[in-house]
N, C-alpha and C positions, 0 to 999 in steps of 0.2 A: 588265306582268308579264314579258315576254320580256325586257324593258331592265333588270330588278331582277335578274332570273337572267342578263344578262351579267357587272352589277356584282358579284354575289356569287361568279360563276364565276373574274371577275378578281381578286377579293378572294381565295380561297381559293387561286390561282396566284403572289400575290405574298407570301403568307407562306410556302407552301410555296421558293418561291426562296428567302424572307429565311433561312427557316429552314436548306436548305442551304448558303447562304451563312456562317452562323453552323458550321454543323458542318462545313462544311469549312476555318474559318477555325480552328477549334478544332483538326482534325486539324493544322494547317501549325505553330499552338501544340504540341502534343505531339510532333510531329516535332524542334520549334525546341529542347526542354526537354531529349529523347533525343541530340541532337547537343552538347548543354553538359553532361550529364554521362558519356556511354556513356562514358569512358576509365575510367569508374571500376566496377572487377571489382564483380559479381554475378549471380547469376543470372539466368538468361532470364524474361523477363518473360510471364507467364500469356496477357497481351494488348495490343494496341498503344495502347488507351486504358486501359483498366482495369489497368495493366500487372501488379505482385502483389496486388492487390485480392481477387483469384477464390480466393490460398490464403489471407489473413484470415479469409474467410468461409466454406469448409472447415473451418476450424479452427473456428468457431464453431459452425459446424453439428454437426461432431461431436462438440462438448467435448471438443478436443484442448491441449494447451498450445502455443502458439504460439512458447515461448519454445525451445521443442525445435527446429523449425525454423529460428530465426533461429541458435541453434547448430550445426546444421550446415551453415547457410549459410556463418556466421563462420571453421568449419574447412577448409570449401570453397574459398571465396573470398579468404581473406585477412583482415589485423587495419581493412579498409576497404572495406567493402562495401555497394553502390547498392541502395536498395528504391523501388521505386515506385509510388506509391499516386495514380493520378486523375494528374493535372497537377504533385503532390508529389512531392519528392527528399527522401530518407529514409537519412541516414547511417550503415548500423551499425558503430559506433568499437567494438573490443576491443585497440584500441592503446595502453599502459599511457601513453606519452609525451602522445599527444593526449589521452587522459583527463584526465589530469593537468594540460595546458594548457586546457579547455574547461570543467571542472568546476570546478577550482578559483581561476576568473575572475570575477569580476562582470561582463566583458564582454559572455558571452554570456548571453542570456534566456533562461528557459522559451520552447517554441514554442510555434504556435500552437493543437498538441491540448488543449494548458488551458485554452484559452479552453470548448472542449467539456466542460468538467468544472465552467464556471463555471455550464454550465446543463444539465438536466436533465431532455429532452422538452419543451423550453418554460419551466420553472420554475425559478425561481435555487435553486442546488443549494449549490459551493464557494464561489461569486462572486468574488469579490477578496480571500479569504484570503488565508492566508500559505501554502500549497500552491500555489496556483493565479495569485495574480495575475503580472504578467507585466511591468508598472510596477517598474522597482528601488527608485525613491522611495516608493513606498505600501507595498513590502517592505518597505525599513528601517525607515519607520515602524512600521512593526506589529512587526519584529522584534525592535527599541529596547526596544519596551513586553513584549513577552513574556519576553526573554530575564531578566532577574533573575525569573523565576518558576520559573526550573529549574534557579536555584542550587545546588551541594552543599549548601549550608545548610541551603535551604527542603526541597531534596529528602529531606534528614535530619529535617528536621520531620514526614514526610510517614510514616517506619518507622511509626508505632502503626496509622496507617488499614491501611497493606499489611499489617500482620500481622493485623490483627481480620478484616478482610473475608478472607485467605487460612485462617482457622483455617475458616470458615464452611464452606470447599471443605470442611476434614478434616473436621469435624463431618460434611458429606453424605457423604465417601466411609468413613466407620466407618460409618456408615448401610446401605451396599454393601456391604462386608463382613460385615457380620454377616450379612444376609438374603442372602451367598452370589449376589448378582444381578451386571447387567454395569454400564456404565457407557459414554456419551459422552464422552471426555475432553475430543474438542474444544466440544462444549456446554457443560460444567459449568465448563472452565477460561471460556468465552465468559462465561457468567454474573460471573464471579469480577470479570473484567477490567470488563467495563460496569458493575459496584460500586464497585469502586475508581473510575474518571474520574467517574464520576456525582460519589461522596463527596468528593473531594479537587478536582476542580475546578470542581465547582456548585456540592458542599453538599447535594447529595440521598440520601437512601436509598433506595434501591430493593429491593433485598436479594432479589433475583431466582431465588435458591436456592429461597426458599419462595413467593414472589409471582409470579406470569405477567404477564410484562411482553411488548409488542407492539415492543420498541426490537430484540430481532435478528434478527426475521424484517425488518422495517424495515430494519435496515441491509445485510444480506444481499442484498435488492431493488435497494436503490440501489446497491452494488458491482457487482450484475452488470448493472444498465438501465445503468451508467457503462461500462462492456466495451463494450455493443452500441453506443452512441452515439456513442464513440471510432472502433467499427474499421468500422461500417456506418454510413455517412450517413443513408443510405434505409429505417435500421429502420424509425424511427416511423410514414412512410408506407405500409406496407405493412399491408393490408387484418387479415391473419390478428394483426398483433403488437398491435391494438389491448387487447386485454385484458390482458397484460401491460404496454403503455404504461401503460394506465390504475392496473396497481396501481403500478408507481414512482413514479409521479407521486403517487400518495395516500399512499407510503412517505417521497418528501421533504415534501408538505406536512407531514405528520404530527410528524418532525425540525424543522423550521426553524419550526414554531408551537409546538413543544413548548421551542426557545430564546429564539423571543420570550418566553413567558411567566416563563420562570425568572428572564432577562436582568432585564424588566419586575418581575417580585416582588424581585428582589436589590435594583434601584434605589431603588424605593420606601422598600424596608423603611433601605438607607442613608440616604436623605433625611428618613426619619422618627427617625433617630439611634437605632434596633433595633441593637439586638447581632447583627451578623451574623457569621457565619464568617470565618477570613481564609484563604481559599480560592484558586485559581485565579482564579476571574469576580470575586470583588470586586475583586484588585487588578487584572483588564483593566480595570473599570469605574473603578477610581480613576486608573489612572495613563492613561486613556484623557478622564478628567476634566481631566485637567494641560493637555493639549491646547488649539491653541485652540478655541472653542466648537461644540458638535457641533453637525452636522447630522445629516439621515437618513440620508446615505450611510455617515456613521461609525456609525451603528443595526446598517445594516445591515453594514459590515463585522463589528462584534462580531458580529453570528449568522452571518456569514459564518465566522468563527473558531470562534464554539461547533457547527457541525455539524463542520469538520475536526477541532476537537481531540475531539468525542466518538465519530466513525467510527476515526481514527488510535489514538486514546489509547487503544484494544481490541484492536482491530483486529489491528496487527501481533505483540502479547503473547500473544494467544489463541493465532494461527497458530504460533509458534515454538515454543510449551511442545507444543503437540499434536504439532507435529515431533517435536521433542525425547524425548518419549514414544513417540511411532512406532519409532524409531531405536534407543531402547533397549531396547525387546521383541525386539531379534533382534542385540543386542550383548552380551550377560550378563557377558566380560568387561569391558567399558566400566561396565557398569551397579554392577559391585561392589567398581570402585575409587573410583567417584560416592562411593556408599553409606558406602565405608571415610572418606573424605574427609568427609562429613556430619558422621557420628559423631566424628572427632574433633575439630571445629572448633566445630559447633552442642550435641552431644548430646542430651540431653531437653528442652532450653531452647524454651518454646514462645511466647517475643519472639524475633525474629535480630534483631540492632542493625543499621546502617551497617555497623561496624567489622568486622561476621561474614560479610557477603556479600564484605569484601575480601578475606579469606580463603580466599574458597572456589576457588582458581585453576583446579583442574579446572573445577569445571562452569563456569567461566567460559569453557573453552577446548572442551567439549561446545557451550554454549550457541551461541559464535562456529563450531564446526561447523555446525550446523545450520543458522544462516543463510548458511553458503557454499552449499548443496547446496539449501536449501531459502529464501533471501530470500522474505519474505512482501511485499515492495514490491518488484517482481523487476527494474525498470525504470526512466529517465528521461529527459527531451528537452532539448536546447539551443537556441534558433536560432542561427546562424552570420552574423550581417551585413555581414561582410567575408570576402574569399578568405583563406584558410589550407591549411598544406601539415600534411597528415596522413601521416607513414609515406612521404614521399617521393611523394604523391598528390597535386596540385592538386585543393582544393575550391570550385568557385565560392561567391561568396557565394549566398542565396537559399534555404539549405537547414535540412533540420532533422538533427541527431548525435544518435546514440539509443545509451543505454549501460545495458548490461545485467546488475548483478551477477549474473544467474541463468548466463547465457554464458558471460562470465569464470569463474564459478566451476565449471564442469564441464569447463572446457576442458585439456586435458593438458599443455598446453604450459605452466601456470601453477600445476596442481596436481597430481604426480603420480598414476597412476591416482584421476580423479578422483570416482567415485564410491563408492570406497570411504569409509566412517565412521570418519577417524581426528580425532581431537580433537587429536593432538600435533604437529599440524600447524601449531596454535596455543600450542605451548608456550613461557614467556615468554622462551627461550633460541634458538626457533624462528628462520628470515630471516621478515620480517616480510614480508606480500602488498604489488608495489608495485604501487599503483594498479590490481587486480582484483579488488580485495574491498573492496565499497562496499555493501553492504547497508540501510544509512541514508543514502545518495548521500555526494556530499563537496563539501566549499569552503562559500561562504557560504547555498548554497540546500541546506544539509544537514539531515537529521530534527531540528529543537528537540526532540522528545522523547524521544531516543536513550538518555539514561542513566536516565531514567522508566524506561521500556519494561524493560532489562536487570536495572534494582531490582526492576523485580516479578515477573520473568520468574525471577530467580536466588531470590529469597524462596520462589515460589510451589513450585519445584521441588524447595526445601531441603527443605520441611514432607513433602513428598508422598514423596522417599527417605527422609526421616528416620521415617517411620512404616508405610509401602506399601509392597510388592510388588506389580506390576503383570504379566498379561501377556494380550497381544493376544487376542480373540476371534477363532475359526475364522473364513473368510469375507472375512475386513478385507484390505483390497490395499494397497500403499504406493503408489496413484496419484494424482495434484494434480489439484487443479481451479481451473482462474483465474477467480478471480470480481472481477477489477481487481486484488487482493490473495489469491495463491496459499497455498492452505488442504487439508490432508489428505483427499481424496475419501472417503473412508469414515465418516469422525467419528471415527477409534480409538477404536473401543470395547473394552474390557477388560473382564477380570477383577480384582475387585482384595482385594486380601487381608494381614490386619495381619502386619507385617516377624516377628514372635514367634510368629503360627501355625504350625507344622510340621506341619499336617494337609496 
């Protein structure tokens, strides 16, 4: 007994060494990592291992915007500023020249936080999209096959779905006015948008106006369990977050069995030579058939592609009209050169063609305000695998460049006072932003859905001035909330009432 309690005494003395060992060998690391980059300006570090880890999780805890922070850092520090996160070097670039050289390279990669986005608590969430993968070659691949599906053509094809499912919105909001009630804009417009991607690239109706559907509180889930995953390693572990785990986790199975099955009835019904849609998913599925012969992993990439394009393909359209409507409840002159602008381009016309949103330059140049001030994808990562000089800065390689249209665009040095609401800051006579206004990123890893999103964004808007009066309920605060993708904290809820009432 006495010679078993040596061995365990000694046992328990040589882990406890190893284990110092190990943590002091890690400290000499994190020393080694602060001596390769401290030349480069930023702020003091929270802690000498967790270095700004502690204000992430601040931010988190108080559902703060984080992106407020990294802006003042940016005007603190300079257009190159060191973040440090664990053993990570974290480059915040708002230097239009390195933007410019970084972004618009195939060089440099997504980093490594996408790989965090590839999974979700355990569960394949983005996987090897086209968001997330980090492979150039399994990119282009996939990019190859997407890009003729958002053709001007095809996109011109697409006017009858965006107007039918946009009239549905009016239809509900004469419904609100009449009965004198308020309204969610940003739910109702949410609604709107997960009809349209449903219709136009599954082939589903949902028609969510009148049917309760489980897909927004669903995606809502998974945007903010992807926040915690990103900016806390240690969420999932942590005793109290387990019931929350658990519902994201029940939020992506739910999305990524609800694309198997669609995926799975589209193929079918093709191989059984069923008239099916010529949608979105048929032509992944056919021009993903050209290929050579799939396997699982190509299965799985398509529903890796159909949970991105049916999070994104809402997703960023919701948040911007909500903006957009925020913005104009406390802009009345903005609002009634919109309006004048409506009228004479659309009038009572209740199809807008293609040809009618090209027209419409103002709210083209509203709409482009509000994503300076308000980018609903506020952010994005490079990795850097060789040294580059930013702004006259030596960057070791090893690290990751983080570029933030939300920074840029409130930064004064690139937008005069920049929080004020001027749209004619975009007017097409204007000096064009170089390289600080990236709201859909830029270069070859730029939003594929960028002119979608704007067609439905500028439709959706047209019908809603061309018929509505809007104005904000008491209460409603103009504050964001980041839920991965930064969205109106309040829900703007309004009043709303037909543009002919004088009451």
């Amino acid at each position: 007994m006495a010679v078993l309690y040596v061995i365990l005494s000694w046992t328990v003395m040589f882990l406890l060494f190893l284990a110092f060992i190990a943590f002091l060998s890690f400290c000499l690391y994190m020393k080694h990592i602060h001596n390769k980059y401290d030349h480069i300006p930023g702020p003091p570090r929270d802690s000498f291992l967790f270095g700004h880890s502690p204000s992430f999780l601040r931010a988190l805890k108080n559902d703060e915007v984080i992106f407020d922070t990294f802006l003042e850092w940016a005007e603190n520090y300079g257009p190159v500023c060191r973040l440090n996160l664990l053993h990570y070097v974290v480059i915040l670039v708002t230097c239009p020249e390195g933007t410019k050289e970084i972004l618009m390279s195939p060089k440099y990669p997504k980093d490594y936080s996408y790989k965090r986005l590839s999974q979700l608590f355990g569960l394949r969430f983005l996987g090897n999209g086209l968001v997330t993968t980090q492979d150039h070659e399994l990119w282009y691949k996939q990019r190859r096959i997407m890009d003729p599906l958002f053709s001007s053509l095809y996109l011109r094809g697409l006017m009858d779905t965006f107007n039918e499912r946009a009239e549905k919105l009016m239809t509900k909001l004469v419904e609100v006015a009449d009965n004198q009630t308020e309204a969610s804009m940003l739910r109702l417009v949410n609604f709107v948008t997960l009809d349209v991607i449903a219709k136009v690239a599954f082939g589903m109706d949902l028609d969510m106006l009148k049917n309760k559907s489980v897909f927004p509180d669903a995606i809502q889930k998974c945007l903010k369990g992807m926040v915690f995953n990103i900016r806390d390693i240690f969420f999932q572990y942590k005793p109290k977050n387990r019931p929350f785990v658990k519902e994201v986790r029940e939020a992506c199975r739910l999305l990524r069995t609800t694309g198997a099955q669609w995926i799975h009835d589209r193929k079918t019904a093709m191989q059984n030579g069923e008239d099916v849609s010529k949608d979105i998913l048929t032509q992944i599925i056919k021009s993903a058939g050209k290929e050579e012969s799939m396997t699982s992993e190509d299965e799985e990439l398509m529903l890796d592609n159909f949970v991105t394009f049916f999070i994104a393909g809402q997703e960023t359209t919701t948040n911007q009209v909500a903006f957009c409507i925020m913005e104009l409840t406390r802009h009345p002159d903005i609002l009634e050169k919109l309006k004048k602008e409506v009228d004479d381009v659309i009038g009572m016309k209740r199809d807008i063609s293609y040809d009618d949103l090209g027209k419409l330059v103002y709210l083209s140049q509203v709409l482009k305000e509000t994503l300076r001030i308000y980018p609903t994808a506020p952010a994005t990562t490079r990795d850097v695998p060789n040294d580059i000089v930013i702004d006259g800065i030596h960057i070791p390689k090893g690290v990751a460049c983080f570029f933030s249209s939300y920074v840029t665009g409130r930064m004064d040095k690139f937008f005069k006072d920049p929080l004020k609401f001027d749209p004619d800051r975009f007017h097409p006579d204007a000096p064009k932003p170089y390289y600080c206004y990236y709201p859909f990123s830029l270069g070859p890893r730029s939003c594929l859905g960028q002119t979608f999103a704007q067609m439905e964004a500028k439709l959706v808007m047209a019908k809603l001035l061309q018929r509505f009066d809007f104005t904000l309920s008491p209460g409603q605060t103009f504050d964001i909330v980041d839920n991965g993708t930064l969205r109106p904290k309040s829900g703007v809820v309004c009043s709303v009432r037909h543009r002919n009432d004088k009451k």
